[in-house]
N, C-alpha and C positions, 0 to 999 in steps of 0.2 A: 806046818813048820812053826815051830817057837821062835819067839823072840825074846832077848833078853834087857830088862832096860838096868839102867846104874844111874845112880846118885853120888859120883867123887868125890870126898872132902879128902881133908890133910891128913886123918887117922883113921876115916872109915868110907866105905863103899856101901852102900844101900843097892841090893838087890833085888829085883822083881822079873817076873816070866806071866809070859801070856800062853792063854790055853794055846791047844792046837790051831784051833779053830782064827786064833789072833783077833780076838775081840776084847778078853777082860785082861786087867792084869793083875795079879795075885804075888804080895811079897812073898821073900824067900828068906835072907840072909841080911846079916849087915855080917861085912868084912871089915876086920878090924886089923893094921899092921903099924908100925912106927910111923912118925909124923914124916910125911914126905916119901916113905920109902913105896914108889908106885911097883917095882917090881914083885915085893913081896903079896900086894896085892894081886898082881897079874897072876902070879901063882897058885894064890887061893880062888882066883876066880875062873882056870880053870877048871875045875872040878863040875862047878856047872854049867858051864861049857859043854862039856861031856854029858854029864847027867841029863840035860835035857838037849842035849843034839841041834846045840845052838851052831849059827853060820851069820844069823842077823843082831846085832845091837845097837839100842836107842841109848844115847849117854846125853847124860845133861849136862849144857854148856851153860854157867854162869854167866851174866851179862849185870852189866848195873843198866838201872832204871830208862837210862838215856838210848841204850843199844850198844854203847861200846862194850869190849870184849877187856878184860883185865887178865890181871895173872891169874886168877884164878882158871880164869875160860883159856891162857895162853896154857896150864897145866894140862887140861882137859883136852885139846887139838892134838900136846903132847902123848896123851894115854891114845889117844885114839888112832894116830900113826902105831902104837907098840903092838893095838890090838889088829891094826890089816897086817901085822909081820905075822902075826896068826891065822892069815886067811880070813878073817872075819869081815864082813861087812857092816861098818861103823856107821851109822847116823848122828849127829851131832843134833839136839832140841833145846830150843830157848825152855832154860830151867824157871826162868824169874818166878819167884811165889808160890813152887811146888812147896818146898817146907813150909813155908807160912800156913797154905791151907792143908796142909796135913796136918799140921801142928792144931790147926781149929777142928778140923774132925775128930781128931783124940780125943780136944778138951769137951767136945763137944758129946762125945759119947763117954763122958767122966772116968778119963784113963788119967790114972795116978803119974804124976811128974815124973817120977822114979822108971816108972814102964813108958811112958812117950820117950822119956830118951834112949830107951833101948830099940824102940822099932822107930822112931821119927826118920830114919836114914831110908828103911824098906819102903816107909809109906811117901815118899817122897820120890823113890825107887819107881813105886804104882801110880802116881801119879806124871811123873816123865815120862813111861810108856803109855800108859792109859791115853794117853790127851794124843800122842804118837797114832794110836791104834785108832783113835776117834777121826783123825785128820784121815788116816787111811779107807773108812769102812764108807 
């Protein structure tokens, strides 16, 4: 069974899937829809849903530094009630410093500013499952 992991922001959704097997995880998509508008996301997301015959989701909960939950993470609880009206099984993971170190492994393997912000959401996506999949194995 796949899983699917997300990375929420205000304009975009970073997408990642883990093999069959639910060891690695490998980006997909960044979702892109109007500032706030989590429905049209929900639309576009699922497609792969479907595609890969998803039922499980790892979604990254924002926290600031301390552990409190802010509006950002108060968004995220929000998306994740829309997606059990989907029958889905939502996991909620402390996201803190998935972009940051994603953001270091692009710079790090000399990806152009221009291209990190195009996949920074996916690989941030791979890293909220990944660390998911690691807790799990």
């Amino acid at each position: 069974m796949r899983i699917l992991g997300l990375d929420l922001g205000s304009r975009t959704c970073g997408v990642a899937v883990s093999d069959i097997m639910g060891m690695i995880a490998r980006p997909v998509a960044t979702i892109r829809f109007d500032e706030d508008n989590y429905d049209s996301c929900l639309d576009q997301l699922d497609k792969y849903i479907k595609e890969f015959q998803i039922k499980k989701i790892v979604l990254g909960l924002p926290k600031h530094m301390n552990g409190d939950v802010g509006i950002r993470g108060e968004i995220s609880i929000a998306f994740k009630k829309k997606l059990e009206e989907k029958e889905m099984d939502v996991v909620l993971w402390d996201e803190r410093l998935t972009t940051v170190a994603a953001n270091r492994i692009l710079i790090s393997a000399d990806v152009s500013r221009k291209k990190r912000k195009q996949v920074i959401d996916q690989m941030a996506a791979v890293g909220i499952l990944q660390n998911y999949l690691d807790s799990q194995n």
